[in-house]
VMD Tcl script that draws the C-alpha trace (Angstrom):
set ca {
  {126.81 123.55 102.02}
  {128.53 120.28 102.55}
  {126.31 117.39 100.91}
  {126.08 114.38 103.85}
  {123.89 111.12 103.78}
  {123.74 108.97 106.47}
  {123.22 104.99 105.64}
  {121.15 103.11 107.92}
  {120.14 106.47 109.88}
  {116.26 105.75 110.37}
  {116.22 108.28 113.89}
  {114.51 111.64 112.65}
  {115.70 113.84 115.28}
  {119.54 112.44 114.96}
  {119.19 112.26 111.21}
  {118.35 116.18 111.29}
  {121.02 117.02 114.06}
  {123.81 115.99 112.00}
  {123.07 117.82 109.27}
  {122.02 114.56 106.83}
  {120.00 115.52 103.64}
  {116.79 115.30 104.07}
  {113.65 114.16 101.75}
  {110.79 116.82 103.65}
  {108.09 113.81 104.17}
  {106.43 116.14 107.59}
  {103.50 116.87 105.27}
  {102.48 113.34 106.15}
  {101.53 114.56 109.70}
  {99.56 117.10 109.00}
  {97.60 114.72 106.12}
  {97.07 112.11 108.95}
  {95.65 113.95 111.75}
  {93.60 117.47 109.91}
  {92.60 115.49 106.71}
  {91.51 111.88 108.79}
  {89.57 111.27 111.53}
  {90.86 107.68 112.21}
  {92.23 105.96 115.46}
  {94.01 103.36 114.71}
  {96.19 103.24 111.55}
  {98.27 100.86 109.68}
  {101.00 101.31 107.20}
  {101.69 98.28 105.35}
  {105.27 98.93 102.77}
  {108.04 96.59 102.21}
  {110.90 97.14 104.15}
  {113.56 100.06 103.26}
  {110.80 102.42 102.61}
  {111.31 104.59 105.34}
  {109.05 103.54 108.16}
  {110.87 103.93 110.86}
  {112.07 107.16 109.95}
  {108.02 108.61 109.84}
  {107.56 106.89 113.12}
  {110.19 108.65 114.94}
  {109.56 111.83 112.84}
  {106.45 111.96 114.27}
  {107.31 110.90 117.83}
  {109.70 113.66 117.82}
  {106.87 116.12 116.50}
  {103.98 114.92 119.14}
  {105.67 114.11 122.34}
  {105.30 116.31 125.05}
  {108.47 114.71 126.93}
  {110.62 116.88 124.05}
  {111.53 120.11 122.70}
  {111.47 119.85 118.56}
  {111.27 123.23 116.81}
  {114.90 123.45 116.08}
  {114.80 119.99 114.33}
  {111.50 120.69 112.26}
  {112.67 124.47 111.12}
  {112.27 124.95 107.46}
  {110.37 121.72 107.08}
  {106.98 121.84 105.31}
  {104.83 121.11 108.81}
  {105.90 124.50 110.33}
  {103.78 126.59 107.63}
  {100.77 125.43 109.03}
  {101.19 127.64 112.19}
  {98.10 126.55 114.13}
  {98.31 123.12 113.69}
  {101.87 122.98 115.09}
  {100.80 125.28 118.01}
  {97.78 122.70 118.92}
  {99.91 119.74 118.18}
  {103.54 119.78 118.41}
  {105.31 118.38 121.48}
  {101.80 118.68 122.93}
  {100.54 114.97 124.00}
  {102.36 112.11 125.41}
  {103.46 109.38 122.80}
  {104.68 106.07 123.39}
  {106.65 104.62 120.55}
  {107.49 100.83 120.30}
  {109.29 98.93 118.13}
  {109.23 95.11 117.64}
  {111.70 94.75 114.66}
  {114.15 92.77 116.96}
  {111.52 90.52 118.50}
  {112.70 87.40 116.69}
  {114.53 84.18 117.31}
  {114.89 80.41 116.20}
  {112.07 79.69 118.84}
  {109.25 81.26 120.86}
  {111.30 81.25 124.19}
  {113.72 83.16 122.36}
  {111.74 85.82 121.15}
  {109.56 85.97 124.31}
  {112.91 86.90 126.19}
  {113.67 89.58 123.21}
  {110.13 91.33 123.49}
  {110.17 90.79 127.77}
  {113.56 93.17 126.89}
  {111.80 95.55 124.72}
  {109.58 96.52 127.44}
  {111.86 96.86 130.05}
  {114.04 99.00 127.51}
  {110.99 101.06 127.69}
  {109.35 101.89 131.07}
  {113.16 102.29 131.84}
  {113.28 105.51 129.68}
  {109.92 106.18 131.08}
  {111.11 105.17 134.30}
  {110.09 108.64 136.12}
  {105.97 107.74 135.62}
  {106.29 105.73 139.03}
  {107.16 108.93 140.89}
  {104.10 110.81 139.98}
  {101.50 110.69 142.70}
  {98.54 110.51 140.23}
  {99.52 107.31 138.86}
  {97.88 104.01 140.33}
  {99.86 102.27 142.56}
  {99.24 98.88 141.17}
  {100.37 100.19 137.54}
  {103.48 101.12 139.40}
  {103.86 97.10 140.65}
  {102.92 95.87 137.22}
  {105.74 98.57 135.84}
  {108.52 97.77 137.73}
  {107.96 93.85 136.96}
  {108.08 94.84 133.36}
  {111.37 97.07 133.77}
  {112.96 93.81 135.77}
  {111.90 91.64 132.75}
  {109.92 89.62 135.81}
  {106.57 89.97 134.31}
  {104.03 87.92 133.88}
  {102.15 87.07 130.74}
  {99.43 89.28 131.83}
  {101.62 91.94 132.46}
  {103.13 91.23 128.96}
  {99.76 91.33 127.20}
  {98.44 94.52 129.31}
  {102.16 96.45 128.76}
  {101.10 98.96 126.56}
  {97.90 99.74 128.04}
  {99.11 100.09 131.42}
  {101.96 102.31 130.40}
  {99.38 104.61 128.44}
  {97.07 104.34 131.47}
  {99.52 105.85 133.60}
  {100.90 108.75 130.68}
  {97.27 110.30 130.89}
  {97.37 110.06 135.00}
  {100.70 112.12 134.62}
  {99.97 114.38 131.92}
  {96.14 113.98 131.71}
  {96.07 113.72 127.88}
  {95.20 110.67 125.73}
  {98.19 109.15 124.23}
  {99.58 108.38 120.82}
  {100.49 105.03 120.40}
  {103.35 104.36 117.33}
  {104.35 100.84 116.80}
  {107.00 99.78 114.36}
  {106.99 96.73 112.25}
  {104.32 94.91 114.61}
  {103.95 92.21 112.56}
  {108.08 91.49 112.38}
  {107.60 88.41 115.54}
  {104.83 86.67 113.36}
  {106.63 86.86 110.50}
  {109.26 85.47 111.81}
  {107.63 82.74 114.16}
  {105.49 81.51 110.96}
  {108.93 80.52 108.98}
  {110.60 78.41 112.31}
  {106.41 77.46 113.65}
  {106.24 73.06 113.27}
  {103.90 71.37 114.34}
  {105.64 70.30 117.72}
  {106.38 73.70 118.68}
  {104.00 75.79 117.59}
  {106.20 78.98 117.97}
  {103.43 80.62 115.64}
  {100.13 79.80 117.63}
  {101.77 81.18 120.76}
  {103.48 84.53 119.69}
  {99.98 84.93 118.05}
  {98.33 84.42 121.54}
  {100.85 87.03 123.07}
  {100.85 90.19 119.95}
  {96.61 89.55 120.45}
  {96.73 89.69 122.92}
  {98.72 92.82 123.23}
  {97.45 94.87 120.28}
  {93.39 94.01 121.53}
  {94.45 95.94 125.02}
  {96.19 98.78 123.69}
  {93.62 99.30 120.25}
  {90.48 98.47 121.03}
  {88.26 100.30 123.31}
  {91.36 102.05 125.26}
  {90.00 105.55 126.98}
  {93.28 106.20 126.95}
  {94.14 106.05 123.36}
  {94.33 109.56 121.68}
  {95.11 107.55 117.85}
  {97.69 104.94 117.15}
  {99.81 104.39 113.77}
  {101.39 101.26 113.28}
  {103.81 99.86 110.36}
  {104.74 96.67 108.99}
  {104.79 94.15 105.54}
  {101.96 92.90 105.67}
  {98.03 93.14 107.15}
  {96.91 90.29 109.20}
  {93.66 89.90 108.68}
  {91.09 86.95 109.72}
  {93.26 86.23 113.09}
  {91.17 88.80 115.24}
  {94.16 91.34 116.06}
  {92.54 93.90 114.59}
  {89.05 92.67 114.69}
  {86.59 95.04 116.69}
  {89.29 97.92 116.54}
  {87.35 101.41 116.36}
  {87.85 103.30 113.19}
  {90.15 101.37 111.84}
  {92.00 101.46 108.30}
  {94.78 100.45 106.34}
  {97.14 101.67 103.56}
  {99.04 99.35 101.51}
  {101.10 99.47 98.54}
  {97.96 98.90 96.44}
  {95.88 102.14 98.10}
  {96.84 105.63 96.55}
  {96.18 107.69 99.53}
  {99.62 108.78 102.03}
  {101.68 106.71 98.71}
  {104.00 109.65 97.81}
  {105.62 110.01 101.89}
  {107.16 106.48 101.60}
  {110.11 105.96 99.22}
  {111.57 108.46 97.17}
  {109.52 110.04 93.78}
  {111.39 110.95 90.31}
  {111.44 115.08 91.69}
  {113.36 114.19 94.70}
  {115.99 112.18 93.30}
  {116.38 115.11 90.87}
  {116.41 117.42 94.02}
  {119.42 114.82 96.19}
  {121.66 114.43 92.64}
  {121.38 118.25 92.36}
  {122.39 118.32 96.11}
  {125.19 115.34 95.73}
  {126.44 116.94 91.94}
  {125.72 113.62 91.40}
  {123.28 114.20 87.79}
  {125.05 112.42 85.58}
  {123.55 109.16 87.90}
  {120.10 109.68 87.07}
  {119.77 107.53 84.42}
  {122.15 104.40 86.32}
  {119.82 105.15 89.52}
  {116.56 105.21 87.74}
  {117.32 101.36 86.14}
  {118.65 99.77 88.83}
  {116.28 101.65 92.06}
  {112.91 103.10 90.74}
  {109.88 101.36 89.06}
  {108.32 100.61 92.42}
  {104.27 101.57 92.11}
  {102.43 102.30 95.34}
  {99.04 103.36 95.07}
  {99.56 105.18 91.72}
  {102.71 106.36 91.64}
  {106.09 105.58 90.61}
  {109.02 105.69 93.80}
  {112.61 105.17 94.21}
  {113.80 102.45 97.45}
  {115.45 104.95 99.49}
  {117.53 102.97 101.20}
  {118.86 102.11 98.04}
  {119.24 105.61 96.81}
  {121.10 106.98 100.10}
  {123.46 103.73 99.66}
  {124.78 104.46 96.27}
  {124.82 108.43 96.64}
  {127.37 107.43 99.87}
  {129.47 104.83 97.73}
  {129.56 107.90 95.04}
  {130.42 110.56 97.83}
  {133.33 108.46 98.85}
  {134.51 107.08 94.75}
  {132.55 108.79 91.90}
  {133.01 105.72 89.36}
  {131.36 103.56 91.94}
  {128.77 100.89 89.97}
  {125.47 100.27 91.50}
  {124.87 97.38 93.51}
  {122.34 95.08 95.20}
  {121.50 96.41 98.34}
  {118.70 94.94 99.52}
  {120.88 91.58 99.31}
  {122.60 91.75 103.16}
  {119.69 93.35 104.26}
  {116.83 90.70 103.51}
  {116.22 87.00 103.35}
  {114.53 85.60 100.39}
  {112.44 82.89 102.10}
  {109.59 84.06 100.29}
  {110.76 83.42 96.86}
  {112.86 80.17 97.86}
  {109.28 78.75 99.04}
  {107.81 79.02 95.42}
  {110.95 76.93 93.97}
  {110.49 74.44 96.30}
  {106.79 73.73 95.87}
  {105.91 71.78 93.00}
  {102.61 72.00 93.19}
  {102.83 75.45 91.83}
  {103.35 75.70 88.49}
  {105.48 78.81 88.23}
  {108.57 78.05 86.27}
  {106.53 79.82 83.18}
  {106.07 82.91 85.52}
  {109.27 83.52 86.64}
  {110.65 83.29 83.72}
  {108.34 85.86 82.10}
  {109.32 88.05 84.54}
  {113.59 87.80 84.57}
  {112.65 88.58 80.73}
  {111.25 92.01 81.34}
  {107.75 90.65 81.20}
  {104.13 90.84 82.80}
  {102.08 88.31 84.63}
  {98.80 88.45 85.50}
  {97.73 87.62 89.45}
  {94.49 87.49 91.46}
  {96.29 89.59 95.19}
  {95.04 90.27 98.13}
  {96.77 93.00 100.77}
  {94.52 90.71 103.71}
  {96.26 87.84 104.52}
  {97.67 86.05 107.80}
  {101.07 84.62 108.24}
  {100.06 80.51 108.79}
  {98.40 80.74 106.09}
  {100.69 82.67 103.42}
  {102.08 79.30 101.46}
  {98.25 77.63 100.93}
  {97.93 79.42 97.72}
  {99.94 80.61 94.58}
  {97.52 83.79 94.89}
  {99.08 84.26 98.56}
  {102.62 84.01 97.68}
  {102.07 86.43 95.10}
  {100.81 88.78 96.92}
  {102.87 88.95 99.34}
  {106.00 89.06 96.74}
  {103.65 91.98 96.12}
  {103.42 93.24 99.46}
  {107.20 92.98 100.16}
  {108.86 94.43 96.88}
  {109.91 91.72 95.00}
  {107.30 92.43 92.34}
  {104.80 95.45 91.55}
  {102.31 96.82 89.59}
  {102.95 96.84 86.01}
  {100.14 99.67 85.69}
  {99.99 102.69 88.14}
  {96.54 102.89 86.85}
  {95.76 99.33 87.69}
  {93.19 99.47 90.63}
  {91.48 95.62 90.33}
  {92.43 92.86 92.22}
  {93.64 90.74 89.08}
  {96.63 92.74 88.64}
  {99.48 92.93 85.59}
  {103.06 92.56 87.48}
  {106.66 92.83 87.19}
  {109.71 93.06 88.67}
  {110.47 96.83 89.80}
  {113.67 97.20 88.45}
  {117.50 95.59 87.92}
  {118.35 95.27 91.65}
  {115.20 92.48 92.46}
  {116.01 91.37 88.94}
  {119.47 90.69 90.28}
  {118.02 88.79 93.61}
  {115.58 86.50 90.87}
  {118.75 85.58 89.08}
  {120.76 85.11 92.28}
  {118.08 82.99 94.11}
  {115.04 81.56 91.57}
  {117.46 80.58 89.07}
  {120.45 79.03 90.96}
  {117.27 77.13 93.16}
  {115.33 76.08 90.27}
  {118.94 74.71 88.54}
  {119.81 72.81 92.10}
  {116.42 71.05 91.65}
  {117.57 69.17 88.67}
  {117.92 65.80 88.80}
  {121.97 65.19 89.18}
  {121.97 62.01 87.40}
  {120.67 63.88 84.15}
  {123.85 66.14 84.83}
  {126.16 62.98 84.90}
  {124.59 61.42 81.96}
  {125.92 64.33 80.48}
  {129.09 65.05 80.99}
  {129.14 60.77 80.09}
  {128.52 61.77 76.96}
  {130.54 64.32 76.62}
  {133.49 62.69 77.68}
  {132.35 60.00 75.22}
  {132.01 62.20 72.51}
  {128.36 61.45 72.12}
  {127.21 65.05 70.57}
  {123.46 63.51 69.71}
  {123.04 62.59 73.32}
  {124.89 65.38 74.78}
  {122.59 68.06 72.90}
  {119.27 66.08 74.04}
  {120.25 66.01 78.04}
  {121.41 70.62 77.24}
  {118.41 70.81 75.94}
  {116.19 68.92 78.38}
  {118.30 71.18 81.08}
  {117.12 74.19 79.39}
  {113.59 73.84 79.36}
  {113.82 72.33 83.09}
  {115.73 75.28 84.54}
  {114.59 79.53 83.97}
  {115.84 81.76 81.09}
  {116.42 85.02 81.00}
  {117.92 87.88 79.87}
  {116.56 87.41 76.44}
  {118.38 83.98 76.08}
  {121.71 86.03 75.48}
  {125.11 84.81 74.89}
  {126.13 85.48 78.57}
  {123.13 83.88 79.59}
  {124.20 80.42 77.98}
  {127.38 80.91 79.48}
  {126.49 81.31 82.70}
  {124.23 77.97 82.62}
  {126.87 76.07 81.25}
  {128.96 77.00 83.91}
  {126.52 76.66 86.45}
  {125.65 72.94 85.03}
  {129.27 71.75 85.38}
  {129.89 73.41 89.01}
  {126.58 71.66 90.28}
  {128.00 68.64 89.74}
  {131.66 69.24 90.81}
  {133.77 70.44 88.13}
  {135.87 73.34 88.66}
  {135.11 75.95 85.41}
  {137.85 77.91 83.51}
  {135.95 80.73 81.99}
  {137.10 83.19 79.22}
  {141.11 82.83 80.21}
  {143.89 82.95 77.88}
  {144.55 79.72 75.66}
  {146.14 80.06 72.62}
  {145.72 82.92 70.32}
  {141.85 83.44 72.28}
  {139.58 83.12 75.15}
  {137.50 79.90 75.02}
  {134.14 80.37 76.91}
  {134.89 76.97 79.27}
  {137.23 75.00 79.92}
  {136.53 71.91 82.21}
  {139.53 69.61 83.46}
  {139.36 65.73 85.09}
  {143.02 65.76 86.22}
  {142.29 62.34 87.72}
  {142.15 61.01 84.50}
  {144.24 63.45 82.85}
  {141.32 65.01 79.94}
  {139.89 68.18 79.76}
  {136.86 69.34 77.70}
  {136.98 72.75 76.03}
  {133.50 74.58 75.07}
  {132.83 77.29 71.98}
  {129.28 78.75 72.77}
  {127.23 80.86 70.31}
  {123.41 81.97 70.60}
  {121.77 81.92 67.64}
  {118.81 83.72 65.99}
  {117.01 81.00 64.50}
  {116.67 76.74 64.84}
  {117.74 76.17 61.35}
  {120.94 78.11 61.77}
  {122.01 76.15 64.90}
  {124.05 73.66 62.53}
  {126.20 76.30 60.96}
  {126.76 78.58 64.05}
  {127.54 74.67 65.84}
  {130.57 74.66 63.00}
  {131.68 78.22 63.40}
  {132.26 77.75 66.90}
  {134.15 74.32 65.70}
  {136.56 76.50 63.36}
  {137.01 79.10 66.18}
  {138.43 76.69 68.42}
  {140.40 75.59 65.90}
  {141.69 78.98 64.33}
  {142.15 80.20 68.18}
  {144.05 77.06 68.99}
  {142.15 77.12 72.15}
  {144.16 73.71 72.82}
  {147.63 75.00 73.24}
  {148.65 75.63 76.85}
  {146.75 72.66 78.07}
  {149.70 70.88 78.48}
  {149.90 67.21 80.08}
  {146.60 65.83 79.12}
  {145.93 62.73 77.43}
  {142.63 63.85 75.71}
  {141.24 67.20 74.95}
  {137.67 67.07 74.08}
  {136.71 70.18 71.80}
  {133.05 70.63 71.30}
  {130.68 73.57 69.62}
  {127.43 74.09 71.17}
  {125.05 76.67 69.18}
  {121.98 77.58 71.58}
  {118.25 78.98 69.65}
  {115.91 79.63 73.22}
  {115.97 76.39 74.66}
  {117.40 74.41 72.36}
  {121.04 73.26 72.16}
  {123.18 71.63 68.99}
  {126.28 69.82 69.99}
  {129.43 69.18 67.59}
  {132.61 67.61 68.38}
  {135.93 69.08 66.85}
  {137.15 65.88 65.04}
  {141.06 65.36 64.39}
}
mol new
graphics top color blue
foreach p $ca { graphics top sphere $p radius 0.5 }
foreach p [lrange $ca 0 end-1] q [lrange $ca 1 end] { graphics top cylinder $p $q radius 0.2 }
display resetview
């Protein structure tokens, strides 16, 4: 059989159609209706975990308004025979997703979610013609399918659809909603205190979710998903039987995200084994509840990069797919003291954090034990220890892909925050041939900016170069001069000079002198020099690096 994986694919019922592998997660349904007796649940994972792809798995199983035994043969829901007979494709369901309600301002995303409800009663659009629906459900209907409703009919959409599913069918409904906190999130980072974007999309999801959740006679259960849990802001306040699973809880952890079995089982499938190792270090380490998952999303992007080249290399996925607000908010407040922490974790280490899975979006960034959590919540970080079940918890980073996004974004932010006159003062004395002063300003650089990667040799390299292109210069890296490669190579051709750089890392402070002059006699030996032709002075310095330390010597004629 022909080995196919479809990136992005998050419709079940398509996904199974076209013949896409599938990781068997229908167990979940049975779980959350035969082994619960809740009404209204809430899903809270980071994104790429496969939400949307349980919603519509089970919209496809419930609804009434389809036909899905061809698409759920073979899957583990069909041996439990009367479950499926009592349940499948027997009750109305009304699926919604808000993932595209967003925008630069409320208007904006008023207009979006206006659209997402006339997308709706428009492929529900044959309600109306039932005689057993209310006639004044049918007005409030059709001014939601024109996108000329009003904010009552806005706030009452979903319970006035429901209300006229039971007059058709005369069952309670099930109520999915995907990613319903996606418009908060969103209005909290553009909300200011002129437009309050975030007090009035609050007003309109409340006002929305209270309808439809609590005390509906026409609610059979709802499941919703999203990042995060808003609690204290009265959404879910008076629900009935209400509960919520996040990343921290162990119960429903293994249906979202991929475990160590099933990877096995798809690199089998792909005769893609030899990848387990690559895919383990750079996609697993996650911990929800307690166990240890894959990103799937991640997985089914590098199996298809393999399908199509087998030497592909892994890559950051998540990077096109998310923004990194979250983490550019803790560089930029400096009230938080979290240099230490972030570097602790780039270096493969653990941090210790008060978290909380209840918090609400205007009030995220009031506390380092907020932002935390929600780096938490969203997949940045997890639990260092699936055992772990406190609320002080050990962290770290999951794995060499959000490693990747630390370097990319903490590190290059926390370096832009420098003060740029320090910079200048140093490459003054540089181009003065001042190694004493040059070596203080490197090192003062070093312990204002994040290490990591074990202070390696590349690592030095890399801030180097980022030091000089911060302030303007344009880098030469590792080409061809001479007989070698010299590690940088800066060049003022205004003033017709050039600087050339020998790095070395080495393992202790009192060896920073020697390693300072072997770097000295390899630019030398090398004749790193030759090739720079038409300068009038060529600077040629050693720097020798122990942690955050830096020795500076200047090749002397």
């Amino acid at each position: 059989m022909v080995f196919k994986v479809g990136v992005g694919k998050s419709d079940f019922a398509a996904l199974r159609q076209s013949g896409n592998y599938y990781v068997d997660k229908t167990e979940l349904i049975y779980e959350l209706v035969n082994d619960t007796d809740n009404e209204v649940i809430l899903f809270t994972r980071p994104r790429r975990f496969g939400k949307t792809l349980m919603m519509t798995m089970m919209e496809n199983f419930f609804s009434i308004r389809k036909d899905s035994r061809s698409i759920f043969e073979n899957l583990a829901i069909r041996s439990h025979e009367d479950f499926c007979n009592e349940w499948m494709n027997r009750y109305p369901v009304l699926f919604v997703s808000f993932k595209d309600v967003k925008a630069e301002e409320f208007d904006g995303a008023y207009e979006m979610l206006k659209a997402r409800l006339a997308d709706i009663t428009k492929d529900l659009s044959d309600l109306v013609n039932s005689e057993q629906v209310n006639k004044y459900d049918c007005k409030a209907f059709d001014r939601l399918q024109s996108e000329e409703s009003t904010l009552a009919d806005v706030k009452n959409s979903l319970k006035t659809i429901m209300r006229m599913m039971h007059a058709v069918y005369g069952k309670k409904v099930i109520l999915l909603i995907d990613e319903y906190d996606v418009p908060l999130a969103r209005a909290s980072e553009k909300d200011t205190a002129n437009n309050r974007y975030y007090t009035k999309m609050l007003d309109v999801i409340k006002g929305i979710m209270s309808t439809a959740l609590k005390d509906n006679e026409f609610l059979q259960f709802a499941v919703l998903t999203g990042c995060l849990r808003i609690a204290k802001e009265s959404i879910f306040t008076g629900t009935n039987n209400f509960v919520s699973y996040s990343v921290l809880d162990e119960e429903f952890s293994n249906y979202f995200g991929f475990s160590d079995d099933e990877v096995k089982e798809i690199l089998e499938a792909a005769s893609c084994t030899d990848k387990a190792a690559v895919i383990r270090e750079w996609y697993d380490g996650y911990v929800f509840g307690n166990s240890y998952v894959y990103c799937p999303w991640d997985v089914i992007n590098y199996l298809s990069a393999l399908k199509k080249r087998k030497d592909a290399r892994p890559k950051n996925y998540w990077k096109n797919t998310s923004h990194n607000g979250i983490l550019l908010t803790f560089v930029k407040r400096t009230d938080f003291k979290v240099k230490g922490k972030f570097e602790i974790l780039l270096n493969g280490g653990e941090i210790v954090q008060t978290i909380t899975d209840e918090l609400t979006y205007d009030t995220l960034h009031s506390s380092e034990d907020n932002l935390w959590s929600v780096l938490l919540m969203t997949g940045y970080i997890t639990k260092a220890d699936p055992g772990e079940d406190e609320e002080t918890l050990s962290l770290r980073i999951p794995n060499k892909e959000i490693a990747s996004i630390f370097e990319d974004t903490v590190v290059r932010l926390f370096r832009e925050t420098i003060d740029t006159r320090m910079q200048k003062n140093m490459m003054d004395a540089l181009w003065n041939g001042d190694e004493e002063e040059a070596g203080r300003i490197i090192s003062e650089l070093l312990w204002r900016t994040i290490s990591y990667n074990d202070y390696n040799e590349d690592y030095y390299h890399a801030f180097l170069a980022g030091v000089f292109v911060g302030i303007g210069y344009e880098v030469e890296s590792n080409k061809e001069k001479g007989l070698g490669r010299p590690d940088i190579i800066l060049k003022d051709d205004d003033n017709r000079r050039a600087i050339i750089i020998e790095a070395k890392k080495t393992d202790k402070e009192s060896s920073l002198d020697k390693d300072c002059d072997k770097a000295i006699k390899q630019i030398a030996d090398e004749k790193y020099a030759e090739g720079i032709d038409g300068y009038e002075q060529i600077l040629m310095y050693g720097v020798a690096f122990f942690k955050k330390q830096a020795k500076v010597k200047l090749l002397k004629e």
